[in-house]
C-alpha positions as protocol buffer text, in pm:
chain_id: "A"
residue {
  index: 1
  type: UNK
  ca { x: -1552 y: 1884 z: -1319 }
}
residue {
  index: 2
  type: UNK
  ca { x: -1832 y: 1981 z: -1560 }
}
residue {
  index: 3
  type: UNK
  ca { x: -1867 y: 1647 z: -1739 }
}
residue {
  index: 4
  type: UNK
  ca { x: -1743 y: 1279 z: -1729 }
}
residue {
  index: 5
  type: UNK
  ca { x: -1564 y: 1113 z: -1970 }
}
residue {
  index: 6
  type: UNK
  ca { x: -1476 y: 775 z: -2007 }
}
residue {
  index: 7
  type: UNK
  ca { x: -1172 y: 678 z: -2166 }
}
residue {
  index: 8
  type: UNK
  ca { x: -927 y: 336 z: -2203 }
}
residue {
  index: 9
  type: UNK
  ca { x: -632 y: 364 z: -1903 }
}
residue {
  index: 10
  type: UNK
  ca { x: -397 y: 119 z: -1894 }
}
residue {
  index: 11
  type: UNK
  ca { x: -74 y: 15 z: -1756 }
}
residue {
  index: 12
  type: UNK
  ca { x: 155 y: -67 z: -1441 }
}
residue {
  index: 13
  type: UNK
  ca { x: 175 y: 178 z: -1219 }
}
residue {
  index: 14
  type: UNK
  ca { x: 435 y: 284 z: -941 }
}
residue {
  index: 15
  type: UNK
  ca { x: 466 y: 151 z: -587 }
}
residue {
  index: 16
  type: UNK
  ca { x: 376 y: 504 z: -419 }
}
residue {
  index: 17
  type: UNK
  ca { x: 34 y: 537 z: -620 }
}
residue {
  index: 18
  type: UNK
  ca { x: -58 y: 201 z: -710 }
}
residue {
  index: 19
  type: UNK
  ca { x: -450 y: 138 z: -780 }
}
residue {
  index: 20
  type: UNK
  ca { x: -401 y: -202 z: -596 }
}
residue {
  index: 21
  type: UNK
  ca { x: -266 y: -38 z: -288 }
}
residue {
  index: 22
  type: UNK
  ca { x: -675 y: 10 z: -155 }
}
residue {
  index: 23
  type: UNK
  ca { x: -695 y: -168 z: 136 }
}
residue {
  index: 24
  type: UNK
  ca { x: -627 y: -104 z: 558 }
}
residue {
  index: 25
  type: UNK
  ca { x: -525 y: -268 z: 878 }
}
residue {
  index: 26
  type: UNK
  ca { x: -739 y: -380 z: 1194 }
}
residue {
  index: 27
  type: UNK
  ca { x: -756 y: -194 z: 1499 }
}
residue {
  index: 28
  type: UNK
  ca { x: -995 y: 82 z: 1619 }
}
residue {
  index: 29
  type: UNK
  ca { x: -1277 y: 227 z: 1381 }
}
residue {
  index: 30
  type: UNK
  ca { x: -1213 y: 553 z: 1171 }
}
residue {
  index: 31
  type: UNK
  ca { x: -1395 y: 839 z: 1243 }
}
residue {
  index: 32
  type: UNK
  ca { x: -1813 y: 825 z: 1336 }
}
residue {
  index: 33
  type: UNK
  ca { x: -1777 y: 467 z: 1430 }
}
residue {
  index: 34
  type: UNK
  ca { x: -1657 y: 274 z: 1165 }
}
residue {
  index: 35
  type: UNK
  ca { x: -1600 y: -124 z: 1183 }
}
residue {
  index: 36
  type: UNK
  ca { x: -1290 y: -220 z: 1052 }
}
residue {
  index: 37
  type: UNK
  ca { x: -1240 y: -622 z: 964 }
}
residue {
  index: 38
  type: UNK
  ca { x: -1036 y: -779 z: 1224 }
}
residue {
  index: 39
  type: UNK
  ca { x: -692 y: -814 z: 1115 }
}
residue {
  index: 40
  type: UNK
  ca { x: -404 y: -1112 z: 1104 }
}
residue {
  index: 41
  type: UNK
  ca { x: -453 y: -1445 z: 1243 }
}
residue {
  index: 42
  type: UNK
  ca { x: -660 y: -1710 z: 1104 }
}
residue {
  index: 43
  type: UNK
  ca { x: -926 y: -1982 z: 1249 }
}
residue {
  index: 44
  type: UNK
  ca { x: -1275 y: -1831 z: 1239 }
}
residue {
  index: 45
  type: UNK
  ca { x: -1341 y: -1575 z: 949 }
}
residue {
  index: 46
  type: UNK
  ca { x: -1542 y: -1331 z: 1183 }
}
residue {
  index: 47
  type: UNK
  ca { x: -1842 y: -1218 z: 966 }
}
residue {
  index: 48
  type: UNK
  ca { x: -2049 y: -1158 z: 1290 }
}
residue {
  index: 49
  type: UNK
  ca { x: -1839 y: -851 z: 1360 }
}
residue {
  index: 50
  type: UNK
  ca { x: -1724 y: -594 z: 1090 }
}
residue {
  index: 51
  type: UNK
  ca { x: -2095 y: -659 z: 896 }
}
residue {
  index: 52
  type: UNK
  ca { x: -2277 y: -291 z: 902 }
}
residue {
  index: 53
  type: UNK
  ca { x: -2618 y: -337 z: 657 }
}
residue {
  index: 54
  type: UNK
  ca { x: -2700 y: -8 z: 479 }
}
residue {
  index: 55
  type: UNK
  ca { x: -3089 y: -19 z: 500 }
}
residue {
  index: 56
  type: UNK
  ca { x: -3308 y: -122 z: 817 }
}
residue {
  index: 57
  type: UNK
  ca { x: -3529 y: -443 z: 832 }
}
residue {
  index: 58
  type: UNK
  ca { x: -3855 y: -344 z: 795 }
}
residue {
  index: 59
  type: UNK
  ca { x: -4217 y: -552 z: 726 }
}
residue {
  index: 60
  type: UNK
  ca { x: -4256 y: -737 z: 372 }
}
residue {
  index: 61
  type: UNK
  ca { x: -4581 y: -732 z: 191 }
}
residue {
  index: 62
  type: UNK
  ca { x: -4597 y: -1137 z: 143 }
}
residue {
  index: 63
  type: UNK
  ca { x: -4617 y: -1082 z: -226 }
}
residue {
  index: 64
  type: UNK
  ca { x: -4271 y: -860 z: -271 }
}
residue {
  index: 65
  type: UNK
  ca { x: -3971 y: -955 z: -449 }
}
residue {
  index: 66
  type: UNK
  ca { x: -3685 y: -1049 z: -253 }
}
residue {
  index: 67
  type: UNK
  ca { x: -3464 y: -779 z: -182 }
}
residue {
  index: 68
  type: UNK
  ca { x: -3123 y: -839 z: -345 }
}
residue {
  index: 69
  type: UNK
  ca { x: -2824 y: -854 z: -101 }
}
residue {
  index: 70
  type: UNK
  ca { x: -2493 y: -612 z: -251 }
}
residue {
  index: 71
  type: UNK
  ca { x: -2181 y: -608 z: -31 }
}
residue {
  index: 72
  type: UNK
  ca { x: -1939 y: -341 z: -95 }
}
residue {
  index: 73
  type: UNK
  ca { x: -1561 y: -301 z: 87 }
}
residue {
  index: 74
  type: UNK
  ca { x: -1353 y: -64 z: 119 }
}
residue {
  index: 75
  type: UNK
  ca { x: -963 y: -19 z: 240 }
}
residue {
  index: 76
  type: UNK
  ca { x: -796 y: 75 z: 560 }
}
residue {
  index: 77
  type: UNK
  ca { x: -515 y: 314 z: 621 }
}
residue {
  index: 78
  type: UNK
  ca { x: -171 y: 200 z: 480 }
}
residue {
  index: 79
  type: UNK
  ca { x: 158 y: 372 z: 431 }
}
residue {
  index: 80
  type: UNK
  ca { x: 121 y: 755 z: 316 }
}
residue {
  index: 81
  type: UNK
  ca { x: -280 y: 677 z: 318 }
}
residue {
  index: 82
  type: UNK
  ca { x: -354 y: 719 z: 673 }
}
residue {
  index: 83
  type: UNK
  ca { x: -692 y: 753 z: 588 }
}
residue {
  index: 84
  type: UNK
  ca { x: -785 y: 558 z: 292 }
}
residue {
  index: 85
  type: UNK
  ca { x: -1040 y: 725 z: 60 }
}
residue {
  index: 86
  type: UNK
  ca { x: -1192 y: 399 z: -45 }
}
residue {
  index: 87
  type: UNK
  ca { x: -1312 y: 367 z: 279 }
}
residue {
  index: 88
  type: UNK
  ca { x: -1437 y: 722 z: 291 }
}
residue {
  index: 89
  type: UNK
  ca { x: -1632 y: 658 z: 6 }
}
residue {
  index: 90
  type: UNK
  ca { x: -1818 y: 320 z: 130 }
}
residue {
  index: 91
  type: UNK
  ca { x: -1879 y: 478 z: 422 }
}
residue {
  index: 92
  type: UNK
  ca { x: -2106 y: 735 z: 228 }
}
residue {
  index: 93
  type: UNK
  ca { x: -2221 y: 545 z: 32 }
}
residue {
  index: 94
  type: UNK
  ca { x: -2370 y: 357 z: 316 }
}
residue {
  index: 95
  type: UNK
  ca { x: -2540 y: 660 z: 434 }
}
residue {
  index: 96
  type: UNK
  ca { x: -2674 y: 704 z: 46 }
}
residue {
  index: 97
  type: UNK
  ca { x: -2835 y: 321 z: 57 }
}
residue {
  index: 98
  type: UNK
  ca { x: -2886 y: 135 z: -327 }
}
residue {
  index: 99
  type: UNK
  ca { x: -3261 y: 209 z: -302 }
}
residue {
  index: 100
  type: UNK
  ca { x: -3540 y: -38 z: -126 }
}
residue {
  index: 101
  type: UNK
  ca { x: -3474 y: -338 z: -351 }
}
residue {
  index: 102
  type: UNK
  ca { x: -3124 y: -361 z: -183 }
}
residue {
  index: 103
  type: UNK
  ca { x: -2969 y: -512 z: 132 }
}
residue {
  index: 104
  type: UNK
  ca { x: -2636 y: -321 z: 142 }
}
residue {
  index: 105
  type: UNK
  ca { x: -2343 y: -466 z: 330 }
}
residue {
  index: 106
  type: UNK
  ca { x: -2029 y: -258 z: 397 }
}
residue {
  index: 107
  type: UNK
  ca { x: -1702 y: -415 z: 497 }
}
residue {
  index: 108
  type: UNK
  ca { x: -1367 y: -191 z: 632 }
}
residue {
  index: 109
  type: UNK
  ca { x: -1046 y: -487 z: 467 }
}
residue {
  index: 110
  type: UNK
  ca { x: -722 y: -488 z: 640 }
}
residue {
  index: 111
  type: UNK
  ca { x: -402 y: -444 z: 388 }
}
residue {
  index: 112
  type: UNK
  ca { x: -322 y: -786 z: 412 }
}
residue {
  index: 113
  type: UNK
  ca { x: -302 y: -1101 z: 170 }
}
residue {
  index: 114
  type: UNK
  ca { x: -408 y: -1330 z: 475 }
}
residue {
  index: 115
  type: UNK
  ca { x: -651 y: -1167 z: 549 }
}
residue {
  index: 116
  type: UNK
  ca { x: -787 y: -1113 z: 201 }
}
residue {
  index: 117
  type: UNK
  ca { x: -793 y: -1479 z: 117 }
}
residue {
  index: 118
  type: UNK
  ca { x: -976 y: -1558 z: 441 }
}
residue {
  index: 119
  type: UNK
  ca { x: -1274 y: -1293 z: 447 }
}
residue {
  index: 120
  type: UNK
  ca { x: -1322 y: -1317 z: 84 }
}
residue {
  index: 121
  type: UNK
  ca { x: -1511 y: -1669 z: 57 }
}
residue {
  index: 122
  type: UNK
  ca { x: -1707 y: -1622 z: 399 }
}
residue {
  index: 123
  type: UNK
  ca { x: -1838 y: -1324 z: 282 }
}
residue {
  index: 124
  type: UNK
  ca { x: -1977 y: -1476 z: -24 }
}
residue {
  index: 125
  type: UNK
  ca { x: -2082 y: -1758 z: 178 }
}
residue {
  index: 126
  type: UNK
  ca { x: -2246 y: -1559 z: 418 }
}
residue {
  index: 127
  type: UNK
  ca { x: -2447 y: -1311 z: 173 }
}
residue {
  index: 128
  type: UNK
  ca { x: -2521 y: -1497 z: -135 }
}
residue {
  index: 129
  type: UNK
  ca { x: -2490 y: -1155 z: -321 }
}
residue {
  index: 130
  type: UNK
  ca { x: -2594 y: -1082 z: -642 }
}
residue {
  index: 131
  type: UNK
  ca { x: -2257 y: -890 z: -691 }
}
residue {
  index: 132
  type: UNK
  ca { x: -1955 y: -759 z: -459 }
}
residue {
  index: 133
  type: UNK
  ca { x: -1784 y: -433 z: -562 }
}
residue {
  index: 134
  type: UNK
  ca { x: -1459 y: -382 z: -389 }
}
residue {
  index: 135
  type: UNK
  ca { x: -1309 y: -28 z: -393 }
}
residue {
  index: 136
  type: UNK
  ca { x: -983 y: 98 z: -335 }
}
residue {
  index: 137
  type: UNK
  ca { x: -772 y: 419 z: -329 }
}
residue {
  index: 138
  type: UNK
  ca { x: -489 y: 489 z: -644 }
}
residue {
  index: 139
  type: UNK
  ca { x: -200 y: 761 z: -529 }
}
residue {
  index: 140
  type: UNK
  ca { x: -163 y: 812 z: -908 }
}
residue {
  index: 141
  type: UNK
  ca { x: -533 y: 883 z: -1011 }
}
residue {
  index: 142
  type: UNK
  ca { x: -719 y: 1180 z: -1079 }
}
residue {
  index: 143
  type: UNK
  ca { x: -1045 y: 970 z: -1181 }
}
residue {
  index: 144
  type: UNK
  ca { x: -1304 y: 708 z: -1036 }
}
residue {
  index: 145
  type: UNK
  ca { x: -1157 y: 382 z: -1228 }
}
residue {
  index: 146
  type: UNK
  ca { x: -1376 y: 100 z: -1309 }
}
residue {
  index: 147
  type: UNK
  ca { x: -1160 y: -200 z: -1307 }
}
residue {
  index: 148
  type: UNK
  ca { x: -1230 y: -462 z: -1585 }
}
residue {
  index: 149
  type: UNK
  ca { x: -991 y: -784 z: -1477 }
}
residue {
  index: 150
  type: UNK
  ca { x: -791 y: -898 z: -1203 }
}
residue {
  index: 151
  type: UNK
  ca { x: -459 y: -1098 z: -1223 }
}
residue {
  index: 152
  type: UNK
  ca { x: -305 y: -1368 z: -1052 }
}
residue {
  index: 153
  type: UNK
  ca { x: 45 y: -1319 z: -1040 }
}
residue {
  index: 154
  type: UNK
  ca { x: 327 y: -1043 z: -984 }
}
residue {
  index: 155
  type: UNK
  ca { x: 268 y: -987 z: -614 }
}
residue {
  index: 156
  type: UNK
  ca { x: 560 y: -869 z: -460 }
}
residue {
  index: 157
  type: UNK
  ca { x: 489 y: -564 z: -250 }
}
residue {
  index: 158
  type: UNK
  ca { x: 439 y: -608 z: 138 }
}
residue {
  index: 159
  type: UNK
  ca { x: 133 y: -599 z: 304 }
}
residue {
  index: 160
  type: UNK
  ca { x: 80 y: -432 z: 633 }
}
residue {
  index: 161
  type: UNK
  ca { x: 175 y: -699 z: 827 }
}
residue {
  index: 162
  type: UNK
  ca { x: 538 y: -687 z: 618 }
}
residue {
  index: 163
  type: UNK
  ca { x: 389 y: -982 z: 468 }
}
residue {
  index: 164
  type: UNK
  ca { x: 358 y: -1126 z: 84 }
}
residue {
  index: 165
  type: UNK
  ca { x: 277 y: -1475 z: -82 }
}
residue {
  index: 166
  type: UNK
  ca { x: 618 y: -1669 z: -101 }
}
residue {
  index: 167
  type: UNK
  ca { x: 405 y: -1801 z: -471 }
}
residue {
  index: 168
  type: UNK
  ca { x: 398 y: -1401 z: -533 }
}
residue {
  index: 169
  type: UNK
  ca { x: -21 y: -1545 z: -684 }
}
residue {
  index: 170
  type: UNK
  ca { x: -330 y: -1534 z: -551 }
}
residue {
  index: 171
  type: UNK
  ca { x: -447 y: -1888 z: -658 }
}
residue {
  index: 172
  type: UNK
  ca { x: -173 y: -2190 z: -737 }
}
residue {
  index: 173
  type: UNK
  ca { x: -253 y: -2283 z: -1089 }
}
residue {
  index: 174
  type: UNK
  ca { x: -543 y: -2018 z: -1116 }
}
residue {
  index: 175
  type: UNK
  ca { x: -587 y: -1857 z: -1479 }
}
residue {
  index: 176
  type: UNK
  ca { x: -366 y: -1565 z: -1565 }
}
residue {
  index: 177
  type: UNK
  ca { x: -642 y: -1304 z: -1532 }
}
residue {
  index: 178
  type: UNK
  ca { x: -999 y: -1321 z: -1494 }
}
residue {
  index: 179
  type: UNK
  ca { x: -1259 y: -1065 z: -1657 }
}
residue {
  index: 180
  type: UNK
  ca { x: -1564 y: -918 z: -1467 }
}
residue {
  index: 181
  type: UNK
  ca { x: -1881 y: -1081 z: -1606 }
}
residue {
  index: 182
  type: UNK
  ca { x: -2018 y: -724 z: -1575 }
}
residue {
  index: 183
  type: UNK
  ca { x: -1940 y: -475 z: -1925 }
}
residue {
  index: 184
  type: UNK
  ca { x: -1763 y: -219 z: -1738 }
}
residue {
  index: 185
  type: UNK
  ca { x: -1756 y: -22 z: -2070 }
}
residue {
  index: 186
  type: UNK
  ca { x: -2126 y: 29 z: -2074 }
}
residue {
  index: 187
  type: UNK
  ca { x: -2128 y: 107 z: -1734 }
}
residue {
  index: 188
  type: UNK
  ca { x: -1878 y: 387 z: -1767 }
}
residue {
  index: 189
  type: UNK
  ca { x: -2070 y: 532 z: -2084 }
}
residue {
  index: 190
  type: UNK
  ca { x: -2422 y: 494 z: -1863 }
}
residue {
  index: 191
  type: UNK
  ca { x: -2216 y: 725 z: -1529 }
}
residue {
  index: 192
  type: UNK
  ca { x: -2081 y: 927 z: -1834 }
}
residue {
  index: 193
  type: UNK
  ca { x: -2476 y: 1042 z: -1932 }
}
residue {
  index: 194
  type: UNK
  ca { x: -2583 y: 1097 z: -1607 }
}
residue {
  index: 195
  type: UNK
  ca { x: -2404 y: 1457 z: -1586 }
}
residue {
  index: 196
  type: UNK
  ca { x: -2195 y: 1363 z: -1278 }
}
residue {
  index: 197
  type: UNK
  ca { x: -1901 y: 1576 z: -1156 }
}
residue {
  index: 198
  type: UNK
  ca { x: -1697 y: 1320 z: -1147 }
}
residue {
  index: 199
  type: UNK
  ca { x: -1488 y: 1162 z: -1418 }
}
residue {
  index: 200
  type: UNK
  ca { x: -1512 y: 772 z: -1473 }
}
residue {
  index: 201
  type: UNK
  ca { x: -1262 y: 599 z: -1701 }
}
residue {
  index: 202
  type: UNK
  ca { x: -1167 y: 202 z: -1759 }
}
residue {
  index: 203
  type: UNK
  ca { x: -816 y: 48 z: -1619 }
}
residue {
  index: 204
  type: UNK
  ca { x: -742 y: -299 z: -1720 }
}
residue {
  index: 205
  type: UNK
  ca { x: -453 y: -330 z: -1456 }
}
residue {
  index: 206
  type: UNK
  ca { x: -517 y: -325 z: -1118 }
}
residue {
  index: 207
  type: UNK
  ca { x: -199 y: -245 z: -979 }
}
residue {
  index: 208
  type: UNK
  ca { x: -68 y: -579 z: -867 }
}
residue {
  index: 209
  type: UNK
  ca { x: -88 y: -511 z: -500 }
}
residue {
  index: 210
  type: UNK
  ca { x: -368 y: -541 z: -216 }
}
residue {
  index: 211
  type: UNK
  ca { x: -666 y: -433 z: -443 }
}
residue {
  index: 212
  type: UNK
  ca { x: -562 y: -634 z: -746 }
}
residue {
  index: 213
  type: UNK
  ca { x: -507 y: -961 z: -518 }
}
residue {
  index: 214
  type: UNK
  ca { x: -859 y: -878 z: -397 }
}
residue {
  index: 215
  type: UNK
  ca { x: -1024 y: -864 z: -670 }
}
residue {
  index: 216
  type: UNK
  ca { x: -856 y: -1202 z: -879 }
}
residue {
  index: 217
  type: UNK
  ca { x: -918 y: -1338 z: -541 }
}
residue {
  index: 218
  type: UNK
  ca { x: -1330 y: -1259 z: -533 }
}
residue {
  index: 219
  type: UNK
  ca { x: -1364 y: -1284 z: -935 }
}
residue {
  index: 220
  type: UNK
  ca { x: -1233 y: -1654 z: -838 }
}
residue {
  index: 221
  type: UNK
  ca { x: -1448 y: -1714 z: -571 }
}
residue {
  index: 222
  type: UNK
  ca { x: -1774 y: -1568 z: -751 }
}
residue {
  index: 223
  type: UNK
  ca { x: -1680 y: -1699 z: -1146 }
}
residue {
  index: 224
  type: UNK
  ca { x: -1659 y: -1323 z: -1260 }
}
residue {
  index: 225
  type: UNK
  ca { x: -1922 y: -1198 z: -1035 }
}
residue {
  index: 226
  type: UNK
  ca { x: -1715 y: -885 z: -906 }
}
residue {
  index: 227
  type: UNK
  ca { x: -1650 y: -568 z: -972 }
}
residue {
  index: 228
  type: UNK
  ca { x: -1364 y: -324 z: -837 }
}
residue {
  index: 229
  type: UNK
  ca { x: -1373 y: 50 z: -860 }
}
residue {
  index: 230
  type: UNK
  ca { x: -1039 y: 275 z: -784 }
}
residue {
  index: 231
  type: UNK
  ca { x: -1099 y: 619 z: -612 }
}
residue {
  index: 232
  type: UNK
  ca { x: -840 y: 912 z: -554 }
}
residue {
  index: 233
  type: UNK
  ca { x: -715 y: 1014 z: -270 }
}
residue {
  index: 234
  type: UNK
  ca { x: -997 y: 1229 z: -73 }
}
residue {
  index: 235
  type: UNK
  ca { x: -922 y: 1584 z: -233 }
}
residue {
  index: 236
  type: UNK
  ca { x: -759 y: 1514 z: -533 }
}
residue {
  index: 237
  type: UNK
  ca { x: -1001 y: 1635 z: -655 }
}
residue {
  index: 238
  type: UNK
  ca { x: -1310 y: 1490 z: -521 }
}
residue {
  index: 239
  type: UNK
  ca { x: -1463 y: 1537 z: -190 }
}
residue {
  index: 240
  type: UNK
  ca { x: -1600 y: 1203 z: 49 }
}
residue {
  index: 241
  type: UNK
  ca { x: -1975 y: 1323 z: -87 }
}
residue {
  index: 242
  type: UNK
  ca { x: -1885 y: 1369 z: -507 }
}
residue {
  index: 243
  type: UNK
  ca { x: -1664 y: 955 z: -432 }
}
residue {
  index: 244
  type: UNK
  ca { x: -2017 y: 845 z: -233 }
}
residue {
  index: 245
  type: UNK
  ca { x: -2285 y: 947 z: -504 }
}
residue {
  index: 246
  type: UNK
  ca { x: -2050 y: 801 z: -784 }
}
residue {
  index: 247
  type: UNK
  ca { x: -2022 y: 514 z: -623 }
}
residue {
  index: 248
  type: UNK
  ca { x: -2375 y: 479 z: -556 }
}
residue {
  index: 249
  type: UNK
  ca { x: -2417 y: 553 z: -943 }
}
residue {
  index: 250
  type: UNK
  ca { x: -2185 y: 347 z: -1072 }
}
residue {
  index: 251
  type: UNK
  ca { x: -2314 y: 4 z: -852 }
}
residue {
  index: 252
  type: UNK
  ca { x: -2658 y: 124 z: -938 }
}
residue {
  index: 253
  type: UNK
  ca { x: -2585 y: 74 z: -1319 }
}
residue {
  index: 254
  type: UNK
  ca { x: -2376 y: -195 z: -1256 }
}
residue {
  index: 255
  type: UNK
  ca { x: -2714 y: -385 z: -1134 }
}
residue {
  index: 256
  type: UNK
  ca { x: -2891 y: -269 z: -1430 }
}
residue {
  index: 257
  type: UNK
  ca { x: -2620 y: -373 z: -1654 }
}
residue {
  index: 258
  type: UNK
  ca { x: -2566 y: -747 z: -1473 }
}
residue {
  index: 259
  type: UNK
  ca { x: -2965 y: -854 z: -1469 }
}
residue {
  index: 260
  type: UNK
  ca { x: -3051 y: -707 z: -1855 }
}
residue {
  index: 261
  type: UNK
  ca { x: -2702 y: -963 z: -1946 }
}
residue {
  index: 262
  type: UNK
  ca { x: -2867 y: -1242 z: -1729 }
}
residue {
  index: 263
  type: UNK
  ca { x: -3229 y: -1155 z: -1853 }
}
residue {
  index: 264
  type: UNK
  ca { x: -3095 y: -1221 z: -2244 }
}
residue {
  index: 265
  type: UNK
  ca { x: -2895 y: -1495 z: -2129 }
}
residue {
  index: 266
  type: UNK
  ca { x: -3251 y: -1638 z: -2017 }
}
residue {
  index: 267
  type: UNK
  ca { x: -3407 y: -1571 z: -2279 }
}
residue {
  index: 268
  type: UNK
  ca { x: -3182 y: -1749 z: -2513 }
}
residue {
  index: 269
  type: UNK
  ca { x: -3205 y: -2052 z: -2270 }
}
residue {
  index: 270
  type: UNK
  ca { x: -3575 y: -2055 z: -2317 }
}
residue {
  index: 271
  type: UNK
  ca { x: -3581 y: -2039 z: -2664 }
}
């Protein structure tokens, strides 16, 4: 595409395509190696496995700021997705990095709710991250969507494991929907000006299915500190490189966006 726009979408959308549909089951790794969360179960949450770091340790100068840890996820196969694009896209993105300043850590998510509400907190309590993007594939989409809130309830679509919460929410008594500290608008009008060929537009539905239960699920955990980006299906139209680079774009701003919000927030405090 020759330009990006970024436009309001919004709306429920059907089983076969839904944005919220993103994530995958356990098992062995996609293509080139690729480690895949352990699936089902429950006990121990198993961060020493599936953890894959986008940028080697190297030697600090003593004086250098502290590089800021970023984990990113991305979706296994489920039903017609066999190979889930989110993934696809994490995976390069890995191979792009978020510059020196960042300690990237990718994660492969089974499509399931168990699983989901288990990984979820260790991961935060593992990385401390200054943010967590999740991404999933959308059947329906033709865009790169940049989620603004997640919701709690309406879950009624099996997971992998044939599988949903009996509650049909993520969190018992939790808050109807919780909004993304980060302005997703002006991080879809920054992508927009960067000449991408990819297209970026807002959703403010999720899709009420894995990705959705995801991302209420980590907005919980991290008081708004998330951020959840929909991808179409690899092909339709964009290739694994044109999903990588606008996903490294989009987190990139995303960053920018989140500290100049925290550095006014500061600077109100001090004054």
């Amino acid at each position: 595409m020759g330009r990006a726009l970024c436009i309001l979408v919004a709306g429920t959308r059907t089983p076969s395509g839904r944005p919220g549909a993103g994530p995958g089951r356990g098992g062995a790794g996609l293509g080139g190696g690729a480690a895949r969360w352990p699936s089902g179960g429950s006990g121990s949450n198993g961060l020493a496995g599936p953890d894959r770091s986008g940028s080697k340790a190297q030697p600090e100068p003593a004086m250098e700021q502290p590089r800021k840890a970023v984990v990113v996820t991305g979706f296994g196969p489920f039903g017609e997705h066999t190979v889930n694009a989110s993934w696809i896209a994490v995976q390069e993105l890995e191979k792009l990095g978020l510059g020196d300043s960042v300690d990237l850590h990718v994660y492969e998510i089974p499509v399931e709710y168990k699983t989901v509400q288990r990984l979820i907190p260790a991961l935060w309590e593992k990385h401390s991250p200054q943010l967590v993007v999740h991404v999933g594939v959308s059947g329906m989409a033709t865009t790169v969507t940049l989620e603004k809130c997640g919701h709690n309830k309406g879950y009624k679509g099996l997971d992998n494991c044939r599988f949903c919460p009996g509650s049909q929410c993520c969190v018992e008594d939790g808050p109807e929907s919780i909004d993304s500290i980060i302005d997703m608008d002006a991080v879809c009008k920054r992508v927009t000006t960067l000449g991408l060929d990819v297209s970026v537009t807002i959703s403010q539905d999720a899709g009420r299915y894995l990705c959705d239960f995801a991302y209420y699920t980590s907005l919980y955990q991290s008081h708004g500190r998330s951020a959840f980006v929909h991808v179409p299906p690899l092909g339709k139209p964009y290739n694994a490189d044109q999903l990588g680079r606008a996903l490294q774009a989009i987190i990139e701003e995303m960053l920018d966006v989140l500290e100049q919000s925290e550095g006014k927030l500061n600077c109100c405090h001090k004054h």
